[in-house]
C-alpha positions in Angstrom: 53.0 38.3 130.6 49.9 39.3 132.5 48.1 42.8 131.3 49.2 45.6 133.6 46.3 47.3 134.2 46.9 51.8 133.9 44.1 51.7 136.5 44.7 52.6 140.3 44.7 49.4 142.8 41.0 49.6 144.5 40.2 47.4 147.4 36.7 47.1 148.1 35.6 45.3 151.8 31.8 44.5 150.7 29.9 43.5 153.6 27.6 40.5 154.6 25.1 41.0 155.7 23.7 43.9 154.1 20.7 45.0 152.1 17.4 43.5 152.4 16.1 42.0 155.3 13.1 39.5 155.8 10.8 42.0 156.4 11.9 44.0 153.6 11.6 41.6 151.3 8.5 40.2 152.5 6.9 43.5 152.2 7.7 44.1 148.7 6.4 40.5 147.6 3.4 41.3 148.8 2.6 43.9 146.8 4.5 42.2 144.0 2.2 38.8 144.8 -1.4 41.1 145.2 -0.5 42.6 141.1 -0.2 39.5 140.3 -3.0 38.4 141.3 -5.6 41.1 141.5 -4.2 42.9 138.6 -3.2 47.1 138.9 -4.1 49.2 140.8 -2.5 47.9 143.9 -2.3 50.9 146.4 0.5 51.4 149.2 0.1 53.9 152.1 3.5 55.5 152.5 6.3 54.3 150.7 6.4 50.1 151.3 10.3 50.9 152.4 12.4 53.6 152.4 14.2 53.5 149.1 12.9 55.1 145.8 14.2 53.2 143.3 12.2 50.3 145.0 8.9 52.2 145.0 10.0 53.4 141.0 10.2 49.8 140.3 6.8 48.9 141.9 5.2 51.9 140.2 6.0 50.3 136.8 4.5 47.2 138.2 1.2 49.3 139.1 1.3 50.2 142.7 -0.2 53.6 143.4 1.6 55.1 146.6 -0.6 57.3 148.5 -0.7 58.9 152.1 -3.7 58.8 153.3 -6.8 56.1 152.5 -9.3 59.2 151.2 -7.0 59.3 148.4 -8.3 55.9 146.5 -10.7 56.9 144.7 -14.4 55.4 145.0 -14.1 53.4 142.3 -11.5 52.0 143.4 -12.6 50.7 146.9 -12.5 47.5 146.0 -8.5 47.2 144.7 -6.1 46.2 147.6 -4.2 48.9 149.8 -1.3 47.7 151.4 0.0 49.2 154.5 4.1 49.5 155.0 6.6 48.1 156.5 7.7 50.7 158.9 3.3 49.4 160.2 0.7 52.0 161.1 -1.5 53.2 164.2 -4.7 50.8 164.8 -6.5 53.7 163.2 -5.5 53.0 160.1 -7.1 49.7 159.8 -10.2 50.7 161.7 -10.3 53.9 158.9 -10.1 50.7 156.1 -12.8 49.0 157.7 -15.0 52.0 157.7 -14.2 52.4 154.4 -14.8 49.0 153.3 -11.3 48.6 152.1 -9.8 45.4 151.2 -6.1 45.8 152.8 -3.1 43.7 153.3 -0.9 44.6 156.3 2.9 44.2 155.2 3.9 45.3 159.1 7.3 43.8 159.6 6.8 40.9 162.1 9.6 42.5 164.1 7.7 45.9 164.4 4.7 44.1 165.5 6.6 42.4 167.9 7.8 45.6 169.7 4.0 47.0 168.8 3.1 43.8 171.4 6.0 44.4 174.3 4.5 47.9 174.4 0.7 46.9 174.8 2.1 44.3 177.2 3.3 46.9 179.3 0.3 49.1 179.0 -2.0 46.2 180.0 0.3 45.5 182.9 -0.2 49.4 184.2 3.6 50.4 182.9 3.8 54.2 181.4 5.7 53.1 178.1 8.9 55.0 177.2 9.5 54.6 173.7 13.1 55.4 172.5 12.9 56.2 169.4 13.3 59.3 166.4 10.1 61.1 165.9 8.6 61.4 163.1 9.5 58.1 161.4 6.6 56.3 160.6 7.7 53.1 162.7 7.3 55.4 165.8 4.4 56.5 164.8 2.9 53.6 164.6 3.6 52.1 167.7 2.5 55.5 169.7 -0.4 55.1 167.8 -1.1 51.3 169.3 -1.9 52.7 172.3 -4.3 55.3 173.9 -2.7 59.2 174.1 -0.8 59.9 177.1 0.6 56.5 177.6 3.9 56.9 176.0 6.6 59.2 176.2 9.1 59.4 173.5 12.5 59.3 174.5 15.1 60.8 171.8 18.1 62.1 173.6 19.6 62.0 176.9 17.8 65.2 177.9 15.0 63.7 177.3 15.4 61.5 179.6 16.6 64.1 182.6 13.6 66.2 181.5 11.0 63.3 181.9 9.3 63.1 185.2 6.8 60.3 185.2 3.3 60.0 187.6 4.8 56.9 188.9 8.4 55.8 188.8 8.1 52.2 189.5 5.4 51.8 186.9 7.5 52.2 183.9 8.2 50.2 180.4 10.6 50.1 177.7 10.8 49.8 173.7 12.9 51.2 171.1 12.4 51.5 167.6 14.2 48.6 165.7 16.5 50.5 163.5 18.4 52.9 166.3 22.1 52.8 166.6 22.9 49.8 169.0 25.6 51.5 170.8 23.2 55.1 171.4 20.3 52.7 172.6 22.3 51.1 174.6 23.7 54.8 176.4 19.9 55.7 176.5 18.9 52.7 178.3 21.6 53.0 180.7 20.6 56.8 181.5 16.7 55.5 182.1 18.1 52.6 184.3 20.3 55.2 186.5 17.0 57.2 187.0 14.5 55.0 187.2 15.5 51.0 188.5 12.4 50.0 188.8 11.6 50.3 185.0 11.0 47.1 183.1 12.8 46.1 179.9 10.8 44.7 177.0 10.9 40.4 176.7 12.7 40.4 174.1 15.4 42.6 172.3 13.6 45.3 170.6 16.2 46.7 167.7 15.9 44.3 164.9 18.2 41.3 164.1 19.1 43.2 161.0 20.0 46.4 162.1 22.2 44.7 164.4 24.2 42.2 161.9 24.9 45.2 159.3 26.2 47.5 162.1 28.1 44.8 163.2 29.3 44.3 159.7 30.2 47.9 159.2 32.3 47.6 162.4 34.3 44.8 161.2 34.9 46.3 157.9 35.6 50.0 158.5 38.9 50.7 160.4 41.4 51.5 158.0 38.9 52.7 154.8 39.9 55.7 153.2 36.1 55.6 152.4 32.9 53.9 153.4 30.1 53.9 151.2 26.7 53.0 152.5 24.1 52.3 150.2 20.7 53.6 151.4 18.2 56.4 151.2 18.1 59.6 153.3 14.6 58.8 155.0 15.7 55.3 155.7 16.7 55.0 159.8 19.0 52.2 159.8 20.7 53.2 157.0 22.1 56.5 158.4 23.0 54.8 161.7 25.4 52.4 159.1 27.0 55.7 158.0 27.0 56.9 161.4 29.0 53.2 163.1 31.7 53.5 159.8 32.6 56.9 161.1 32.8 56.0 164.5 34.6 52.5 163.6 37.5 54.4 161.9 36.3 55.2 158.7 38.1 58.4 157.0 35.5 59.4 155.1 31.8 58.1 155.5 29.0 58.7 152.6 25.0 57.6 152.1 24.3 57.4 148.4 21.1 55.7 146.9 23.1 55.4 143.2 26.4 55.4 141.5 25.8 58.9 140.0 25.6 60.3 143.4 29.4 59.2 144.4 31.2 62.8 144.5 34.3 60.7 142.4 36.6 64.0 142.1 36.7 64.0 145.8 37.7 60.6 146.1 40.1 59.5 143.6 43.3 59.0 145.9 41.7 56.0 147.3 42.8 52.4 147.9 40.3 51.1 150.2 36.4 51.2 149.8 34.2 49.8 152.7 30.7 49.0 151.1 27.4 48.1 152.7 24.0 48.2 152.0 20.8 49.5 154.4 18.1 46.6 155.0 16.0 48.7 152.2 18.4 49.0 149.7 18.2 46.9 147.1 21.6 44.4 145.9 21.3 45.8 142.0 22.4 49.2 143.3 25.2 47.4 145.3 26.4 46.3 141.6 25.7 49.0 140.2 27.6 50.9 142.3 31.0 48.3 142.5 30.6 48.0 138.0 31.0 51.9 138.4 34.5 51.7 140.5 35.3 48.7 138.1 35.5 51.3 135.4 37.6 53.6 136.9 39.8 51.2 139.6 41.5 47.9 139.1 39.2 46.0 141.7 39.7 43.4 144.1 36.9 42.6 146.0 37.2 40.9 149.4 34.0 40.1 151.1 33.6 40.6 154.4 30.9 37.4 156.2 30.4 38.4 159.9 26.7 36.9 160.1 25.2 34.2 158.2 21.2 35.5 158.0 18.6 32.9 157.8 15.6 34.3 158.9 12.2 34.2 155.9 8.9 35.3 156.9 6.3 34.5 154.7 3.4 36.7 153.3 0.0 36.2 154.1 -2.4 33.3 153.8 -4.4 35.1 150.8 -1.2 35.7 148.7 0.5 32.3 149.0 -1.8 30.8 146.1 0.5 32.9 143.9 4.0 31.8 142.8 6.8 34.2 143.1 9.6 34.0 140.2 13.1 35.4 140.4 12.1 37.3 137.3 9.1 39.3 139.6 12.1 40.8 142.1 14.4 41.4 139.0 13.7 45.0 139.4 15.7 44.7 142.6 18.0 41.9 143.5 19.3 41.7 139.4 19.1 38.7 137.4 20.9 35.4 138.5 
């Protein structure tokens, strides 16, 4: 006869998509690729991503995070800085050329994508309206693409009925790529009832990513007595996760960035976990996280496949002389 295990029944709905996404994982190659190939130092302005047991894990490799470029010192002008990323204003590059810095721009191709739609609009005349949360460094960077006084963020809906623009029919859209889908989508709708005239961006502005894993989350959370959303408190898209699992029926909804975090006194009645994983969050906390239920549930895990995610962008032209191992991103996707 079959072991009868004494632990309680746990079904965990792991999600898929979740965790990294292209331009996550591109960005910490790169400064995985330039210590291999220029040796330590490597410096980073800001954290690379939002998630600190990545940025641990490149600090044993040698990267020296910093936030501002007066902080390398002289002698060190000539090591790489790489720039994160959430991307930065143009005067952060212009600041490393006057510096004579050698720097490598690990911009998400998606944020410099919406960085374009909103010069687009600029150079077409178009006030740009940027809906966004400010203070994030992805919002900062693309105010800081163009001259002050040509964008407006937009936050809330009383933003919106507080903005009164110079010129209603000379107005341009872009959001942040890691909003909330659904709350974009009710901000964009209040701008288009005030002002018809204003033009949307040419292509989708919030990120493939942030779109599969809410949609993931959706899928997966009606029902779960909890959802569990792997992710760091300063990372945007992973608090909207938490955020859709609530909304989606959810019971209980929780960000945690490790196992140790999990409040397991609170939660021991339950049968049904929901579990995803914020594009910055690494997939060995996701193990981490279901070994720890393991030990105190009989698990079944059923995953949940609501988007199959090809997308790969590469690093740049200087780096691709150097070969990447599984055994270089160990430190975060786990050993195969």
């Amino acid at each position: 006869m079959p072991e009868i295990s004494s632990k309680p029944p746990l079904t965990i709905r792991l999600c898929q998509p979740r965790g990294f996404c292209a331009g996550v994982d591109r960005a910490i190659q790169i400064v995985v690729l330039a210590l291999k190939k220029y040796g330590a130092p490597v410096y980073v302005r800001h954290e690379i991503v939002h998630n600190r047991y990545v940025v641990e894990g490149l600090q044993n490799l040698g990267a020296v995070f910093i936030e501002e470029l007066n902080e390398i010192p002289a002698e060190h002008r000539e090591c790489p800085v790489v720039f994160s990323a959430h991307g930065v204003p143009k005067s952060v590059p212009e600041d490393a050329q006057a510096r004579n810095l050698f720097y490598l721009d690990a911009t998400c191709p998606l944020v410099s994508k919406v960085h374009k739609q909103a010069m687009r609009h600029q150079r077409l005349g178009r006030h740009v309206l940027l809906i966004g949360h400010g203070g994030h460094p992805e919002v900062i960077g693309t105010m800081g693409q163009l001259p002050e006084g040509s964008v407006t963020l937009i936050e809330t809906e009383a933003d919106v009925a507080a903005f009164v623009p110079t010129d209603a029919d000379a107005l341009g859209f872009v959001t942040q790529t890691t909003l909330s889908v659904e709350d974009t989508a009710g901000l964009i709708r209040a701008l288009q009832e005030r002002f018809p005239a204003m033009m949307a961006p040419s292509a989708e502005s919030i990120c493939y990513a942030t779109t599969n894993r809410q949609e993931a989350v959706k899928e997966t959370a009606s029902g779960a007595d909890l959802f569990l959303v792997v992710g760091a408190p300063n990372s945007s898209n992973s608090k909207r996760l938490v955020e859709v699992a609530e909304r989606a029926g959810a019971k209980m909804s929780l960000l945690v960035q490790r196992a140790s975090e999990i409040p397991w006194d609170d939660i021991a009645g339950i049968s049904t976990l929901g579990l995803s994983a914020g594009a910055s969050a690494p997939e060995i906390i996701v193990d981490e996280i279901i070994d720890a239920f393991r030990a105190r549930f009989d698990v079944q895990v059923d995953l949940a496949i609501t988007a199959t995610e090809t997308e790969n962008f590469p690093v740049m032209s200087v780096l691709r002389d150097m070969k990447l191992t599984p055994s270089d991103m160990a430190f975060v996707n786990g050993t195969v």
